[in-house]
C-alpha positions in Angstrom: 69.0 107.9 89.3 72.6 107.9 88.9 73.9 104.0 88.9 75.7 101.5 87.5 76.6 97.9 88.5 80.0 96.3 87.7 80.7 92.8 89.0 77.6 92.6 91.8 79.2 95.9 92.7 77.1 98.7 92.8 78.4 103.0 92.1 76.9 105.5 92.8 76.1 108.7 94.4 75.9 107.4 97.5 78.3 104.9 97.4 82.5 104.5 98.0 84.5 105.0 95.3 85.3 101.8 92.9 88.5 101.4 92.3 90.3 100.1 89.0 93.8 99.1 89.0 94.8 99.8 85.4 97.5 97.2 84.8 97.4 97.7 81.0 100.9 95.5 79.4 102.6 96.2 82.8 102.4 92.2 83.0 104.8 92.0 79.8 102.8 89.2 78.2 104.1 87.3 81.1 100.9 85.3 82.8 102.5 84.7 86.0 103.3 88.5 86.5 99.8 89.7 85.4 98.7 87.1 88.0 101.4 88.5 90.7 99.8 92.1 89.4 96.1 90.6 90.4 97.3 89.2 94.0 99.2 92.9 94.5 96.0 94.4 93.5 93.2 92.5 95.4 96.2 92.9 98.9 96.0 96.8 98.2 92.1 96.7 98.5 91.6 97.9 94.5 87.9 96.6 93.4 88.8 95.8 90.0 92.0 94.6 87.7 92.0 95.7 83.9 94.0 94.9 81.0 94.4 96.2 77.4 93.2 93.9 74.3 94.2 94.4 70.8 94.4 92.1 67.9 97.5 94.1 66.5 97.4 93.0 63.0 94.1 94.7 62.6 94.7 97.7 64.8 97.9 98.9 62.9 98.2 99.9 59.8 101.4 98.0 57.7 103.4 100.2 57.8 103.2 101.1 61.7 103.2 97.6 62.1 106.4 96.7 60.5 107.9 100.0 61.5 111.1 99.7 63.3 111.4 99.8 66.9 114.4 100.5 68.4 114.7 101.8 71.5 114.9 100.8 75.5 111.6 99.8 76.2 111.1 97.9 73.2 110.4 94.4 73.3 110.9 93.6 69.5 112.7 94.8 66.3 109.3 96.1 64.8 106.6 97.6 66.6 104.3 95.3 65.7 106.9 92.5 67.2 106.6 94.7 70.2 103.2 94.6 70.3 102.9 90.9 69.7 105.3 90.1 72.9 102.9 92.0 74.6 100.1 90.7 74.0 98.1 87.8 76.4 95.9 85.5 74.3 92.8 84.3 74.7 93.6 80.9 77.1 95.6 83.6 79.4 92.7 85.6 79.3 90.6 82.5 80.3 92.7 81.8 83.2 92.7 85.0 84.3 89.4 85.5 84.5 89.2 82.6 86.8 92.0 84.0 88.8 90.3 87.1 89.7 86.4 85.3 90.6 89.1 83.5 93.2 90.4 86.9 94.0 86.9 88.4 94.2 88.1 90.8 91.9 86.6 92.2 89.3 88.0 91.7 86.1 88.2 93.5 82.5 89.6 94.7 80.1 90.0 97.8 77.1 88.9 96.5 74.0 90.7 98.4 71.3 89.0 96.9 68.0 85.6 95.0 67.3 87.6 91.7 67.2 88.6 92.3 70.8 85.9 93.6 72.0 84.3 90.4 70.5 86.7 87.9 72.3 86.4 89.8 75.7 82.5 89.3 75.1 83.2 85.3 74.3 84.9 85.3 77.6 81.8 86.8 79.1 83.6 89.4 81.2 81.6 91.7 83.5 82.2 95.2 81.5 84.4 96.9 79.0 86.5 100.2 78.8 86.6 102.6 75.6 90.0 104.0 75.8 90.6 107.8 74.7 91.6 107.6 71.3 88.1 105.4 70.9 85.9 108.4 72.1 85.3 108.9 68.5 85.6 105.7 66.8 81.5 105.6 66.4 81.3 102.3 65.1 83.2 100.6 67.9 80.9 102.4 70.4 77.7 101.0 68.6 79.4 97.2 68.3 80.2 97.2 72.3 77.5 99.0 73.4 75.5 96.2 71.9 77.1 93.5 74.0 74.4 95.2 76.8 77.3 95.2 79.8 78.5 98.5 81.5 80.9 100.4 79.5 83.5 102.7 81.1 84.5 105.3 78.7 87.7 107.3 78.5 87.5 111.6 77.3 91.0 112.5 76.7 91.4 114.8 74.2 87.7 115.2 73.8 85.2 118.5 73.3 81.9 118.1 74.6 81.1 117.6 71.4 83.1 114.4 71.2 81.3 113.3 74.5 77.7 114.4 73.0 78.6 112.7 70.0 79.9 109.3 72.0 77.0 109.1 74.6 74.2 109.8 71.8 75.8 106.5 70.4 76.1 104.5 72.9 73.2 105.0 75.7 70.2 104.4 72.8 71.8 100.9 73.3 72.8 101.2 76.5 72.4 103.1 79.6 75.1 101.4 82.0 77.9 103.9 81.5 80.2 105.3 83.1 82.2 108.3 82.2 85.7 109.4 82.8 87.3 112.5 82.7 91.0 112.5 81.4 93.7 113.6 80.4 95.6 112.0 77.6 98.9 112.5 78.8 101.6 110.0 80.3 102.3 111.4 83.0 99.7 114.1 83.8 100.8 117.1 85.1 98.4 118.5 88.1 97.9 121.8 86.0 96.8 119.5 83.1 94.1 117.2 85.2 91.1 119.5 85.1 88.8 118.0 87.7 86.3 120.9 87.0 85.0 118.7 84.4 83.4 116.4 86.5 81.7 119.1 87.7 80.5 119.8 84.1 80.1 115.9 83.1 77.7 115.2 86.5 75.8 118.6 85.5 75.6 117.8 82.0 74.6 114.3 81.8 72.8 113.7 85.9 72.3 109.9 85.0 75.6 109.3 84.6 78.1 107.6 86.6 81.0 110.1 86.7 84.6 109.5 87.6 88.6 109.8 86.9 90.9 108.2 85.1 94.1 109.3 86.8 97.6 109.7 84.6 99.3 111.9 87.5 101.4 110.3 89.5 100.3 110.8 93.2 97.0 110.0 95.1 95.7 113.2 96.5 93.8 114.4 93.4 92.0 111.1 93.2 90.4 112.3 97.0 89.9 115.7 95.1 87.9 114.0 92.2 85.9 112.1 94.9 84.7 114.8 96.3 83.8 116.4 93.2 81.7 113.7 92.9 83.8 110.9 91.1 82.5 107.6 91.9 84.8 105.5 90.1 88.6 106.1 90.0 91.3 104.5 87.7 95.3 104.5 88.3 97.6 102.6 86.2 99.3 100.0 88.7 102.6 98.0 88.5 105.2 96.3 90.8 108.3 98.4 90.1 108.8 101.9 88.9 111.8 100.6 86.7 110.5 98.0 85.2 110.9 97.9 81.4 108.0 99.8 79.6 106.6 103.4 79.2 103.6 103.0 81.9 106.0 102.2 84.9 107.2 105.2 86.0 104.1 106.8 86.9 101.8 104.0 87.5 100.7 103.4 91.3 102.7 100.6 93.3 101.3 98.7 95.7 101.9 100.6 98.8 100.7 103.7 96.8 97.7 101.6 95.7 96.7 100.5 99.0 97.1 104.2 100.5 94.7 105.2 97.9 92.5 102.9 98.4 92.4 103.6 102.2 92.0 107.0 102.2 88.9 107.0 99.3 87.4 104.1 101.9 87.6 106.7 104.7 86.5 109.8 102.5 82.5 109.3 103.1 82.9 108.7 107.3 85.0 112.0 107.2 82.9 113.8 105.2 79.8 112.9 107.9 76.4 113.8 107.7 76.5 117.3 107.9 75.1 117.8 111.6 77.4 120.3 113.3 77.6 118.5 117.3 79.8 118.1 120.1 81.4 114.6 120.0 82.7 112.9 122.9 86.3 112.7 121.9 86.1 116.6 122.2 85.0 116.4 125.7 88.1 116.0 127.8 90.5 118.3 125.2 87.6 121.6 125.2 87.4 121.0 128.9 91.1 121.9 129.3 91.5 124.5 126.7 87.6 125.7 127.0 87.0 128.7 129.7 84.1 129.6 132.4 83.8 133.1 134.1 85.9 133.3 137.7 85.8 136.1 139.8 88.7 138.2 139.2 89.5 139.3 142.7 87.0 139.1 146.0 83.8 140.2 145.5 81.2 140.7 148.7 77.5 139.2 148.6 75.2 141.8 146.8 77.9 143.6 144.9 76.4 144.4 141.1 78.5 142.6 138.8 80.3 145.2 136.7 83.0 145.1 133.8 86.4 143.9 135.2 85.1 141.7 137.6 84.7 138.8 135.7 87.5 136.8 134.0 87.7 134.1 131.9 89.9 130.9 132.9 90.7 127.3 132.0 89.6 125.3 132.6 86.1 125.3 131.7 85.1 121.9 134.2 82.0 124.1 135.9 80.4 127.4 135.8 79.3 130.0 133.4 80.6 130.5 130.0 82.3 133.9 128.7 79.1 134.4 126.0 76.9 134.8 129.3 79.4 137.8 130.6 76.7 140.5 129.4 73.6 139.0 131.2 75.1 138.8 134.2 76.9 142.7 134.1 74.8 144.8 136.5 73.8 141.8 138.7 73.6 141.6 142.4 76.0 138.5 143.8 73.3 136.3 146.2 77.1 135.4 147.7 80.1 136.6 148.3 83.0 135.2 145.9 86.5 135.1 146.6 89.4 135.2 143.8 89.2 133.0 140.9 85.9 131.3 142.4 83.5 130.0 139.9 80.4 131.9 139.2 77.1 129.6 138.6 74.0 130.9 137.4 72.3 130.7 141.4 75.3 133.6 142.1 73.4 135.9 141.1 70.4 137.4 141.4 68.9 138.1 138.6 65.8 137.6 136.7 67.4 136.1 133.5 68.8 133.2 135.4 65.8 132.6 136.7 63.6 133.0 133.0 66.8 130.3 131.7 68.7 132.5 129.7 71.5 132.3 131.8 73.1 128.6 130.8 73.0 126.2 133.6 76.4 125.6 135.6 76.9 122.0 134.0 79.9 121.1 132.4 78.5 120.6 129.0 77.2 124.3 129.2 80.4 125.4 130.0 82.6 123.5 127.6 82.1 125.7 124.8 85.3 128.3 124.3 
């Protein structure tokens, strides 16, 4: 069965969509704002907050590290400096964590190296994400997928070999997995999103959790992923579009956030279950614009009922249908009708009213168009 639990919140098939509010470094290393970033979150109805966790020094290489960085959204000389001012230690972490079980929200993060990853674990949070660029770094797979909590993983930029490769890693360890289709690029363009693939990910692998990690910048192709049958849904999130940073501009702001959120909540009531009825609401609105069969000038008792004189009219409050016009053609009248009078199945006299296959003069009969 496809499942996974994050937080005490269960996905799946049958389930709403869970929502992760990717807030990455749009805090700035400044607690307070990533706590602002929580509030905005948990208001816009998201089901989880994430971060991004990296112990720099051993991510980069030297020379990256002490590259120069020079440019508007830097927020050092170096790139590593940048990274650094970035970067939310481990008591932030701690006090974040209590933060969102205030919120009731669930909380985690991206680990980027086995360090992190290990730290996160210390902190006991709920799950972990496997960014993109991960999807092949085997030996970081194995090391989290040991930790024995969900793992959301990121495919941008993958083959299905890279996804084989990742899942025949990670689920002999551990099955609670979710996986994400993506698209590696910042923004996304909508030709660039490829939402077949969750068609080919749910096929491919039918026990696990499916869903999208979403770089374009709009909500409509989340819905569209939904109904492809993406159960979890990621958009980066942050509280102003010019805020200093790359992420920013197309990351979700709140009123965007809570819009998404809204309309994935209403996706499974709209979508129904599949039973084609009349509803009530339609009642009133198909009475008016619905039809029944009139008489289309005066018409003596026993005159047989040929073409012409029978008309549909609005509005269709009594009477006969149009779809029981060819029953009722060579008829005798049991009455005489007078212009525009409603015809009922007594009317006439013929044996098909009388067997029931004319429809009965009510008005749910005749409210069909």
């Amino acid at each position: 069965m496809r499942e996974l639990v994050i937080g005490g919140r269960t996905i799946g098939d049958d389930t709403g969509c869970f929502v992760i509010a990717e807030i990455g470094h749009n805090h700035q290393g400044d607690l307070d704002k990533a706590k602002e970033l929580f509030r905005a979150a948990k208001d816009a109805g998201a089901d989880a907050v994430k971060l991004q966790k990296r112990d720099n020094r051993r991510l980069f290489t030297r020379e990256l590290y002490d590259s120069p960085y020079d440019n508007e959204n830097s927020f050092g000389a170096t790139y590593g400096e940048h990274r650094e001012a970035l970067e939310l230690g481990r008591d932030a972490y701690l006090e974040l964590r209590d933060y969102a079980a205030e919120l009731e929200l669930v909380f985690f993060a991206t680990a980027f190296d086995e360090t992190s990853a290990d730290l996160l674990e210390e902190l006991d949070l709920p799950a972990y994400k496997i960014a993109s660029g991960d999807l092949r770094n085997t030996p970081l797979l194995r090391h989290v997928a040991a930790f024995g909590k969900p793992l959301v993983l990121s495919t941008g930029g993958a083959t299905l070999e890279d996804v084989d490769r990742a899942l025949d890693t990670v689920l002999p360890t551990n099955s609670k997995l979710c996986l994400l289709q993506c698209t590696a690029a910042y923004p996304a363009s909508v030709e660039e999103l490829e939402l077949g693939v969750i068609t080919t990910f749910r096929e491919r692998y039918p026990d696990v959790v499916v869903g999208l990690s979403d770089h374009q910048d709009g909500i409509a192709m989340a819905l569209v992923a939904y109904m492809l049958g993406a159960r979890v849904i990621e958009k980066h999130f942050t509280l102003s579009h010019t805020a200093k940073g790359t992420d920013h501009a197309f990351s979700l702001m709140p009123e965007g956030m809570r819009k998404l959120v809204r309309d994935l909540r209403r996706v499974p009531a709209a979508i129904g279950d599949g039973v084609k009825r009349p509803l009530p609401s339609e009642e009133k609105p198909l009475e008016k614009m619905g039809k029944k069969l009139v008489a289309s000038r005066d018409l003596p008792a026993g005159h047989v009922l040929a073409a012409g004189d029978l008309v549909a009219k609005s509005p269709a409050d009594s009477g006969l249908p149009p779809y029981a016009l060819d029953e009722l053609l060579g008829r005798p009248l049991v009455r005489p009708l007078v212009e525009e009078e409603t015809l009922r199945a007594d009317d006439v006299g013929c044996a098909a009213a009388e067997k029931g296959r004319l429809p009965a003069g009510s008005r749910a009969a005749s409210s069909i168009e």
